[in-house]
N, C-alpha and C positions, 0 to 999 in steps of 0.2 A: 777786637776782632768780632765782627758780625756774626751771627747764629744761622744756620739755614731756615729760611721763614716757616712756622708751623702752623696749621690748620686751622681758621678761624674758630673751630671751634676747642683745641687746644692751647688757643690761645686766650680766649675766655676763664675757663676753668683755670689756666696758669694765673692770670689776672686776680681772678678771686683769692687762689691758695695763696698767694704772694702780698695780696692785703689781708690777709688773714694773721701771715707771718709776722707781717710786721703789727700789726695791731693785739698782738697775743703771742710774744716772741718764747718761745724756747726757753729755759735756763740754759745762762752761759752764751746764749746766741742771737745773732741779730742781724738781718737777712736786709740790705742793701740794695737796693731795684736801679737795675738799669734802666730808666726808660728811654732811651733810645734802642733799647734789644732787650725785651722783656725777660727771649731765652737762653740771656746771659745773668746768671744768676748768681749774685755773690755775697757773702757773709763772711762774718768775722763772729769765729771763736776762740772763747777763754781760754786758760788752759785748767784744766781740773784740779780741785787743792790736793794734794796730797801726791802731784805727778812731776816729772823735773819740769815739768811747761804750766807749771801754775805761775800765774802772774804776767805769762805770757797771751799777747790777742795776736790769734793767728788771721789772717786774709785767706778766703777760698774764692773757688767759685766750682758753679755746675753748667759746665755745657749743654745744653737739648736739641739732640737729632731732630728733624724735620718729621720722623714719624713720632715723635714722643708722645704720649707716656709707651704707646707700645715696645719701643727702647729703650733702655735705660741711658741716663743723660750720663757724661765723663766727669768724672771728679778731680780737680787741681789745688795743691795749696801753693800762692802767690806770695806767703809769706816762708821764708826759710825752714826747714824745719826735719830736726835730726830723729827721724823715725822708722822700724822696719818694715813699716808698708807704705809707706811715702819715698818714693824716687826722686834722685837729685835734682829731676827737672820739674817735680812736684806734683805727678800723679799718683795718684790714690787708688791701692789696691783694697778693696773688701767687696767681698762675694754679692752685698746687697746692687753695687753698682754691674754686676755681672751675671753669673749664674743662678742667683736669688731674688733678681728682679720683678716684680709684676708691676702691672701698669695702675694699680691704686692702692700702691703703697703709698705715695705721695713724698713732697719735698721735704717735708717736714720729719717722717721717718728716717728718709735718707740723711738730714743733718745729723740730726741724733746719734743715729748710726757712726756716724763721722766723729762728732765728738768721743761715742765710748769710745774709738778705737785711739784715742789718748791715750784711756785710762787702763784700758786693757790690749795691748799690741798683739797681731798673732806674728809671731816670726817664722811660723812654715808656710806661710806663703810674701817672705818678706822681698819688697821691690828693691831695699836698699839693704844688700848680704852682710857690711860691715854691723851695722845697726843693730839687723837681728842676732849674729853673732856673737853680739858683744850684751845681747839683752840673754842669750840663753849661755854664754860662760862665767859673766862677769854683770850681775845686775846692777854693783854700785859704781864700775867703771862706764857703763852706758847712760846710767843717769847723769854724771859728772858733766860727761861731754853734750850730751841731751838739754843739761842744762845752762852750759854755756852757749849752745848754738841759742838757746830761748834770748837767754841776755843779750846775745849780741844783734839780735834782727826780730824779736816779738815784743819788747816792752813798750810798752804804749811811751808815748812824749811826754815828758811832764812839762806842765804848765810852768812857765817860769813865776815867781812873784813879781808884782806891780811893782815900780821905781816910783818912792815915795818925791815927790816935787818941792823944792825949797816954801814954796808958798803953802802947800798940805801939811809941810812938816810944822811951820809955825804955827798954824792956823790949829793942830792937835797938840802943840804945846800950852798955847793957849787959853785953848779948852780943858786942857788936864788929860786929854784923852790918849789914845796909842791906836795903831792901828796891828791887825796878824791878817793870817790867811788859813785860808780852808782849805783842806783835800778830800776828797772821793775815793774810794776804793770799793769792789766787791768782787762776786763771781762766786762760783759754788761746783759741787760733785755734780755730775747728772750719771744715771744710772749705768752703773756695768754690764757687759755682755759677758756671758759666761766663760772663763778663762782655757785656756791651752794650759801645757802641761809645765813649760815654758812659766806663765803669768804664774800661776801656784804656786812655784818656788820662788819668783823673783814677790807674790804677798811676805810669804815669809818672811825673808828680808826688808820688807817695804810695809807692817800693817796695816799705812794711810790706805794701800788699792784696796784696801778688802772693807771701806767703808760705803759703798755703793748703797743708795736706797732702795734701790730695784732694779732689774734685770731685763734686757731686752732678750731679742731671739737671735743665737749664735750668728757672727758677721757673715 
């Protein structure tokens, strides 16, 4: 779905921020360019280790109004994803994309922002009621199910292993040799927002969230 076209000269600056992005990506994140709709902007992040969505790569994206930055762009995640500010249709509620907005915060703050709100949910202003409910009565019955929604629609593909060919397989008999295979893995915390009253009890139970390296400014 097309963008409404933005101002040539917001559409500059977005050029630059967006090879910025990618050429100096975020922990955790990695920012995607549509170039057929610059002000369709979308990334794919981690999930945080110590949260039920670790090991999980979620798909987003950010919308941008025609007047952007003076707007703030809409938040969606495209990838499933069982959270109290995330709606079943998979918009994104946090105050930076709303009331908190200023026009040079940039895209780059807004992800982040995104991210902590993995690691740290606020459930009083949650989109999806069950979610949060279940994060402020029951913290290890939310992770459970939080963590089965990750399995079941964020785990990346794996790669299958190569089918060894009659003629490779001899040809490493041979030789004396064998063949294996490699994997990849990483991803990491990126910094918490300061918690609800909510998130402090559900540290307690949980003390991987209260490993954050640093702190952003309240979602």
């Amino acid at each position: 779905m097309a963008s409404a076209p933005l101002t040539a000269q917001a559409m500059r600056a977005l050029a630059r921020e967006l090879t910025e992005l990618q050429s100096t990506p975020p922990e955790g994140l990695r920012v995607i360019v549509n170039e057929q709709d610059l002000a369709d902007v979308q990334a794919e992040i981690e999930g945080p280790a110590g949260t039920p969505y670790a090991g999980g790569v979620f798909r987003m994206r950010l919308a941008l109004p025609a007047d952007f930055p003076a707007s703030p762009p809409k938040g969606y995640f495209t990838t499933k994803i069982w959270h109290p500010n995330v709606s079943k249709s998979g918009e994104i509620c946090v105050n930076v994309l709303k009331k908190d907005w200023k026009p040079d915060l940039g895209l780059r703050h807004v992800l982040l922002v995104i991210r902590c709100l993995l690691i740290e949910p606020f459930p009083e202003s949650a989109l999806n009621e069950e979610a949060g409910k279940a994060l402020l009565e029951d913290y290890a019955e939310y992770c459970k199910y939080a963590r089965m929604m990750t399995d079941l629609h964020a785990l990346p593909a794996k790669r299958p292993m190569p089918l060894a060919t009659a003629s490779a397989a001899n040809a490493d008999g041979a030789a004396g040799g064998g063949g294996g295979g490699s994997s990849a893995g990483g991803g990491g915390g990126e910094a918490g927002v300061p918690g609800s009253p909510a998130v402090k009890k559900a540290k307690q139970l949980n003390p991987a969230l209260s490993k954050s390296k640093k702190s952003l400014k309240r979602l």
